[in-house]
VOVOKOL-299252 format. One line per field, with one value per residue (C-alpha): residue number from 1; residue in one letter; x, y, z. Coordinates in steps of 0.1 Angstrom, whole numbers, plus 5000, padded with zeros to 4 digits. Layout:
% residues N
k <- (NUM, ...);
r <- (A, ...);
east <- (X, ...);
north <- (Y, ...);
up <- (Z, ...);
END
This chain:
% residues 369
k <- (1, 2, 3, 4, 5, 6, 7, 8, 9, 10, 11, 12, 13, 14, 15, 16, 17, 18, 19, 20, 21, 22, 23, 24, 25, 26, 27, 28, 29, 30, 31, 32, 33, 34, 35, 36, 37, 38, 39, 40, 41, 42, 43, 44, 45, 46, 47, 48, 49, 50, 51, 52, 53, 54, 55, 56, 57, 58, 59, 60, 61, 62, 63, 64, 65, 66, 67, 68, 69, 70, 71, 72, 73, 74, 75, 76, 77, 78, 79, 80, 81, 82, 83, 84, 85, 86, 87, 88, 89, 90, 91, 92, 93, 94, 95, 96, 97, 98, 99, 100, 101, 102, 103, 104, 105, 106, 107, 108, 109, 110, 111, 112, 113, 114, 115, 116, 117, 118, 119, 120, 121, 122, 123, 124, 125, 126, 127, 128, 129, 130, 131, 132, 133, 134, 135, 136, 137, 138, 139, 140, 141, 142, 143, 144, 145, 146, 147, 148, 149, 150, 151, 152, 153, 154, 155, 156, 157, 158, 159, 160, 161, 162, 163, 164, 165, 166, 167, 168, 169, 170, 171, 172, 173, 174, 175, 176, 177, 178, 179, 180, 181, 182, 183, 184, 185, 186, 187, 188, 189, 190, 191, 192, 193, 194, 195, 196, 197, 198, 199, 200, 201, 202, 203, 204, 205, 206, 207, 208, 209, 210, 211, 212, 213, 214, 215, 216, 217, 218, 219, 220, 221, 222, 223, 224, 225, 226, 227, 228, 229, 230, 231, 232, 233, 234, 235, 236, 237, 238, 239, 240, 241, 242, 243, 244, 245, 246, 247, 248, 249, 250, 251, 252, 253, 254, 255, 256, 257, 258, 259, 260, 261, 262, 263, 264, 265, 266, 267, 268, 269, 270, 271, 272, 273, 274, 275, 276, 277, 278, 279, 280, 281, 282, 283, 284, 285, 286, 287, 288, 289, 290, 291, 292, 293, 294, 295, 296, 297, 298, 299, 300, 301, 302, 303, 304, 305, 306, 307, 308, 309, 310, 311, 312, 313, 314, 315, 316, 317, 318, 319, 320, 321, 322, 323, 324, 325, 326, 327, 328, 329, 330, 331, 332, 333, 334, 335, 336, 337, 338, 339, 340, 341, 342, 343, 344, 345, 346, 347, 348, 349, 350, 351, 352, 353, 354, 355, 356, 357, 358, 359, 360, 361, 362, 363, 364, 365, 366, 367, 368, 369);
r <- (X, X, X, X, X, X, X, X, X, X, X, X, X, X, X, X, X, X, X, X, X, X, X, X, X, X, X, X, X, X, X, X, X, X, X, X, X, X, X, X, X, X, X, X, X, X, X, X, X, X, X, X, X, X, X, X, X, X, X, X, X, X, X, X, X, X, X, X, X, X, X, X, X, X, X, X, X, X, X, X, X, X, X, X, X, X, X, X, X, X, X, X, X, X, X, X, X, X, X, X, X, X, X, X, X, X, X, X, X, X, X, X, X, X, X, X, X, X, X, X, X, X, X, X, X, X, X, X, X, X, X, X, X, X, X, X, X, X, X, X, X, X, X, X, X, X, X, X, X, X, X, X, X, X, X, X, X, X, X, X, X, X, X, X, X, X, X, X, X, X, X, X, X, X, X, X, X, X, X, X, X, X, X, X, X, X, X, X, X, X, X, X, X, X, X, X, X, X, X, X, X, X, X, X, X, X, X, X, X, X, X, X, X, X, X, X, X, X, X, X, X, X, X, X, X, X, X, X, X, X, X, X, X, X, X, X, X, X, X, X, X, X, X, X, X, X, X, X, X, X, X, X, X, X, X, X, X, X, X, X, X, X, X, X, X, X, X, X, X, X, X, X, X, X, X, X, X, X, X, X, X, X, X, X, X, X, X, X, X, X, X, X, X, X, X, X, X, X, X, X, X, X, X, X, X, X, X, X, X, X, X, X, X, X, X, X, X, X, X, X, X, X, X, X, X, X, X, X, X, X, X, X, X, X, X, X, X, X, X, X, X, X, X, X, X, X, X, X, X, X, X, X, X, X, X, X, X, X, X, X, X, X, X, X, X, X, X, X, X);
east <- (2964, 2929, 2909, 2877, 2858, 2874, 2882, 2888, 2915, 2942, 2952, 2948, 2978, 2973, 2999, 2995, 3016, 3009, 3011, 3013, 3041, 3027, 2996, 2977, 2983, 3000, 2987, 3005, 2985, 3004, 2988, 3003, 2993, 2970, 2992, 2971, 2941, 2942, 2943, 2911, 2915, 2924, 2946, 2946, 2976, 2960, 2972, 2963, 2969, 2933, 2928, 2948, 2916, 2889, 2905, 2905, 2867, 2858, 2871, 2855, 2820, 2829, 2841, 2827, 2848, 2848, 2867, 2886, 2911, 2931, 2963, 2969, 3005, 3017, 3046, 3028, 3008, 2989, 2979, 2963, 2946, 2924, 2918, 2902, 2893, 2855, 2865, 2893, 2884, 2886, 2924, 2953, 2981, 3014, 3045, 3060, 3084, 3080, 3119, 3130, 3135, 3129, 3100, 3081, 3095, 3073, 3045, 3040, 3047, 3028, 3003, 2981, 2979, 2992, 2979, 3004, 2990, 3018, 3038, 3065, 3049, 3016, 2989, 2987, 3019, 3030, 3042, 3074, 3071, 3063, 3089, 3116, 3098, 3107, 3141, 3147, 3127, 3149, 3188, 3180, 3148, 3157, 3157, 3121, 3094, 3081, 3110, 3129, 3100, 3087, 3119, 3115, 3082, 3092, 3124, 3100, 3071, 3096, 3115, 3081, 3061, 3048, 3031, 3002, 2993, 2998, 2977, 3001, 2989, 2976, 2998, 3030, 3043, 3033, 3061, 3081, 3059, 3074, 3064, 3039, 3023, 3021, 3005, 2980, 2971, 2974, 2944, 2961, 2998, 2986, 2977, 3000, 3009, 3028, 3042, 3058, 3067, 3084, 3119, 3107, 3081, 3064, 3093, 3108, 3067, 3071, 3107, 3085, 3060, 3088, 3106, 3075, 3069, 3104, 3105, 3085, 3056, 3020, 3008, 2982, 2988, 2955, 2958, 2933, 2926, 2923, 2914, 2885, 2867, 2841, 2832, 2802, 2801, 2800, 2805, 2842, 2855, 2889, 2913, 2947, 2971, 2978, 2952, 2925, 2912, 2888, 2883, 2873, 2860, 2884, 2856, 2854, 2894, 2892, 2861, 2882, 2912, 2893, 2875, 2911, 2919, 2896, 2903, 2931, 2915, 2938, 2968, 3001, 2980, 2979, 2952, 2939, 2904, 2881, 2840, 2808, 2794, 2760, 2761, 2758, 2791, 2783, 2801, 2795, 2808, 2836, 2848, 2846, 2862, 2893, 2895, 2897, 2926, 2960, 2986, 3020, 3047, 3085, 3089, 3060, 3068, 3046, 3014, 3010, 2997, 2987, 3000, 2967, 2947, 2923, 2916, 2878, 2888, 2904, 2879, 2851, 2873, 2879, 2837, 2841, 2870, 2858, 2852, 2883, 2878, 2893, 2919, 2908, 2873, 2863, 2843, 2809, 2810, 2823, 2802, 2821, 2788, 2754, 2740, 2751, 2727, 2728, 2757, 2748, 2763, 2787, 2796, 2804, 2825, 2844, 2855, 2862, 2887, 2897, 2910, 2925, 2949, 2959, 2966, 2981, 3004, 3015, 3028, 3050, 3063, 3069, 3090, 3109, 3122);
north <- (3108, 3108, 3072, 3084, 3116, 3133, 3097, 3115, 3137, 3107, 3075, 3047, 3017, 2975, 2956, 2919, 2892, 2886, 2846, 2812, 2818, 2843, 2834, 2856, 2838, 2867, 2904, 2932, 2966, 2997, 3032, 3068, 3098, 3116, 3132, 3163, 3177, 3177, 3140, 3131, 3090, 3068, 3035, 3009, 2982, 2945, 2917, 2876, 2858, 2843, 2865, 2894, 2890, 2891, 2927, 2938, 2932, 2941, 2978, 2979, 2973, 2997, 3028, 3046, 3046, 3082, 3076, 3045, 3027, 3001, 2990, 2959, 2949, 2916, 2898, 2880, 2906, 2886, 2866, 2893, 2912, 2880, 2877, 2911, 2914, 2921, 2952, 2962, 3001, 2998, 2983, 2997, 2968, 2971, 2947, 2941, 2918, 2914, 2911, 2942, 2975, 2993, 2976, 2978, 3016, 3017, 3001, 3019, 3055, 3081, 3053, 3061, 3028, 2995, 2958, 2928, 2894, 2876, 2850, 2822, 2797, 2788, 2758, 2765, 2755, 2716, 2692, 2695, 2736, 2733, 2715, 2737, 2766, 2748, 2743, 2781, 2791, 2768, 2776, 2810, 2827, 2863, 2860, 2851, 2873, 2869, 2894, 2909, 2918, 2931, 2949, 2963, 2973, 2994, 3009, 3022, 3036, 3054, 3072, 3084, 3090, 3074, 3044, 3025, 2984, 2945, 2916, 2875, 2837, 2833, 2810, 2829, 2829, 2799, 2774, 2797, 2795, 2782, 2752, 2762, 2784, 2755, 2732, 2761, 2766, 2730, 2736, 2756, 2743, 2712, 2715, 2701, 2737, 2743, 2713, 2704, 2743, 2727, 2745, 2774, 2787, 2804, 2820, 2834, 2852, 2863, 2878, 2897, 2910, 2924, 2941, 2960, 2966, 2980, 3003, 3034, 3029, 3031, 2995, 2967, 2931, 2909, 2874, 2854, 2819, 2790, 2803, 2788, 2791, 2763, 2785, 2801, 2842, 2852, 2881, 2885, 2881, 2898, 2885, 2897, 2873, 2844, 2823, 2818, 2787, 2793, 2795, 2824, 2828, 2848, 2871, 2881, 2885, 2908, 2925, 2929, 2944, 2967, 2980, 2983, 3006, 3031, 3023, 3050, 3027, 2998, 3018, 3001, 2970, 2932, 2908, 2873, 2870, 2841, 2844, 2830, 2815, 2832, 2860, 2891, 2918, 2944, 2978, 3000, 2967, 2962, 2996, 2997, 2963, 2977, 3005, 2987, 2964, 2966, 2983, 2964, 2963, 2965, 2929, 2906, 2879, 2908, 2904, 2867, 2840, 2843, 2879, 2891, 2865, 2857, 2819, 2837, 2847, 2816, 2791, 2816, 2807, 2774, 2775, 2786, 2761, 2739, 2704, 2688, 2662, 2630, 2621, 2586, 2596, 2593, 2618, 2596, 2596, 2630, 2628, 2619, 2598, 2588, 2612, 2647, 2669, 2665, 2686, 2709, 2711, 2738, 2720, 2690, 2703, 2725, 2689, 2674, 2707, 2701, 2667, 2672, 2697, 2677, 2648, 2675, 2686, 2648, 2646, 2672, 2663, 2628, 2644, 2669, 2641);
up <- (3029, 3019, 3008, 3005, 2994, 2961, 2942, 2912, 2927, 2931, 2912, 2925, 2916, 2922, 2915, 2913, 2899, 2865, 2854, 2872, 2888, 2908, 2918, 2936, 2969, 2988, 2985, 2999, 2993, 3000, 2993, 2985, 2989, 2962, 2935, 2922, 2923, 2887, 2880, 2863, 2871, 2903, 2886, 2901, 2889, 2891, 2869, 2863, 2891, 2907, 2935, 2915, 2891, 2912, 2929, 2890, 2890, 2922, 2914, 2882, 2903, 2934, 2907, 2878, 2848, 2849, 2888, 2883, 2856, 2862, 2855, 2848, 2854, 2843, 2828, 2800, 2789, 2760, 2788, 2803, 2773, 2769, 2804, 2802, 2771, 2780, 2802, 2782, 2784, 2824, 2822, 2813, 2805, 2813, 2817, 2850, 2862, 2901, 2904, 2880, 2896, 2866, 2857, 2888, 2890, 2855, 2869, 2898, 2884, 2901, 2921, 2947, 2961, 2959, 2960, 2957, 2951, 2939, 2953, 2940, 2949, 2932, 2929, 2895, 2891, 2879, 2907, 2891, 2890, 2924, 2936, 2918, 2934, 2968, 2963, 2955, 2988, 3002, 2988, 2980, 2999, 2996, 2961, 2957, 2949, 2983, 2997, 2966, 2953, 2979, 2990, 2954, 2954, 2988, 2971, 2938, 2962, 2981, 2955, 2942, 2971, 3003, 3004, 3019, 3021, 3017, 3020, 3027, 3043, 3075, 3097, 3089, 3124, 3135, 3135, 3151, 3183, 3216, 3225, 3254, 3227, 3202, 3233, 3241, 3204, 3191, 3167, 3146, 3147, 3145, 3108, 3077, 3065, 3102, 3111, 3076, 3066, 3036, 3032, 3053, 3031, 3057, 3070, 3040, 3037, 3072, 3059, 3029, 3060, 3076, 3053, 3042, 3080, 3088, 3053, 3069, 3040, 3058, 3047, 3061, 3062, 3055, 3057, 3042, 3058, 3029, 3000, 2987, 2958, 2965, 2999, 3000, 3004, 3039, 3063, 3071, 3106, 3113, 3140, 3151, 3165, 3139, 3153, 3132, 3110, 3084, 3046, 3028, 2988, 2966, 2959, 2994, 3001, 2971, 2988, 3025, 3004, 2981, 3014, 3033, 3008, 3020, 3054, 3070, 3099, 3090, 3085, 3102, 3117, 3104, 3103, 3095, 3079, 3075, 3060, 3077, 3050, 3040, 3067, 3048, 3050, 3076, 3064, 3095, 3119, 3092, 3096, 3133, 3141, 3119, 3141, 3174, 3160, 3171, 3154, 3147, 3171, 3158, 3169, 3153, 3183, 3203, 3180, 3185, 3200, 3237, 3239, 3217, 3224, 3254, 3262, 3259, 3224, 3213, 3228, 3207, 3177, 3185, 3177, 3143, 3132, 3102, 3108, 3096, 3067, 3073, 3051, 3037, 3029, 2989, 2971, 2979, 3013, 3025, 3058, 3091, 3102, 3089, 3121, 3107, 3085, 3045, 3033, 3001, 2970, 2979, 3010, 2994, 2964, 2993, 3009, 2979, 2970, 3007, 2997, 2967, 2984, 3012, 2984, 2967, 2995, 3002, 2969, 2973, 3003, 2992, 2959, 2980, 3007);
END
């Protein structure tokens, strides 16, 4: 499998989910080999969701026309003809429904490589819309998009050709954790996403992980920590283990998973990322950290937790943990005490974003008791 050197020998396939209902909160990115020599074009299939979007332009920035088209797969695809209506000769639209076999065997037809950014459960979605999306996690889980899809997606790539990546949520494994582990790692179990796991949404994501992990398709598994759009840009930092805490823009996730993709480096291995926050990206350091990171064992209990991670590591972490917000502050006094420094603009609109969320998150639980 080659990801670099003759681009224009291979095409290149992202496929992300393609309306509000899948969101571009999970991204699976799996890769195939290159089809023929002959093929003038990688196409990529990408689609509308908000971190689905900003893959679509970062490729459009990395390649010339001349190497890469995308293809935009989405269900509502008037939607997405507006949405990229300025680059309009640098997509391809098709349909794609995330839970059709035939469709997604459409979609994906004679890809190189594979990006999923879709899940079922989106904060673009109503209260109510959300809280219907909770139910069906809950009485039905392997029905979602999360692991029918992605049990789908597997099913297409291999009846083509072999495949290549995926990119889900940090915190997957977490409430799953023993108790000592939980103790020993309390800053990131402690956290409302963990402790809550509202009718198992994190473990029917883990199930999605794993059934790309057991299909035999070379993949990666990037997990972004809080997406943010209000974060600054920043140099990513990679960790294995499911214990980092961190936010990351949706510029740079799309950035770390258009980079994966030329990455043989990151084949078979999993990973969450957070950014440093105006720390430029290192390329050579990028490349070489994926290299020294652990590949996947058959059982994901093995890549977690203590068993990865050195109390060095962790405490190192523990360093770069945001300051959490309290919960009862108001937008005009976002500072825990009149002794810390002035926070800037982006700083401030990134607590107030915090907030709303957690309100946001409250609400839901309160509907769903």
């Amino acid at each position: 499998m080659q990801f670099v050197g003759s681009l224009s020998a291979c095409l290149l396939s992202l496929i992300v989910g393609g309306c509000e209902a899948f969101a571009a909160t999970q991204v699976p990115v799996l890769a195939s080999p290159s089809v023929t020599a002959a093929t003038p074009k990688k196409k990529p299939v990408c689609a509308t969701g908000r971190t689905g979007k900003e893959v679509v332009a970062n490729l459009i920035k990395r390649y010339r026309q001349d190497e890469v088209t995308v293809r935009v797969g989405a269900r509502d695809v008037k939607k997405a003809e507006q949405m990229f209506s300025d680059v309009s000769d640098r997509v391809e639209i098709v349909q794609c429904d995330l839970l059709n076999e035939g469709s997604i065997n459409k979609a994906t037809s004679g890809v190189d490589k594979v990006v999923w950014a879709a899940t079922g459960f989106s904060q673009q979605q109503s209260l109510l819309d959300r809280v219907f999306s909770l139910i069906r996690f809950a009485t039905s889980p392997k029905t979602t998009v999360e692991v029918e899809g992605i049990q789908k997606l597997v099913q297409a790539l291999k009846q083509q050709r072999d495949g290549r990546k995926e990119q889900d949520d940090a915190a997957l494994t977490r409430p799953f954790w023993d108790e000592a582990e939980k103790e020993k790692f309390v800053e990131v179990t402690d956290i409302p996403i963990v402790k809550l796991n509202p009718f198992n949404i994190l473990g029917t994501k883990l199930e999605g992980e794993n059934v790309l992990r057991k299909s035999g398709v070379p993949y990666c598994i990037v997990r972004p920590c809080g997406l943010n759009d209000a974060h600054k840009r920043g140099r990513p930092v990679l960790v294995q283990g499911d214990v980092a805490i961190g936010r990351i823009n949706r510029k740079d996730a799309a950035e770390v998973v258009c980079s994966v993709l030329e990455c043989p480096e990151a084949t078979g291995k999993t990973f969450e990322v957070f950014t440093i926050p105006l720390y430029k990206k290192s390329p050579q350091t990028f490349k070489k950290t994926l290299e020294g990171l652990k590949r996947d064992s058959p059982d994901w209990q093995d890549d977690v937790g203590s068993k990865v991670v050195s109390d060095e590591l962790y405490e190192f972490l523990r360093q770069l943990q945001p300051n959490p917000q309290p919960r009862n502050v108001d937008q005009g006094s976002l500072r825990q005490s009149d002794e810390e420094p002035e926070e800037d603009e982006g700083v401030k609109a990134d607590a107030v974003q915090q907030k709303e969320r957690v309100e946001r998150q409250d609400r839901i639980v309160a509907a769903v008791r």
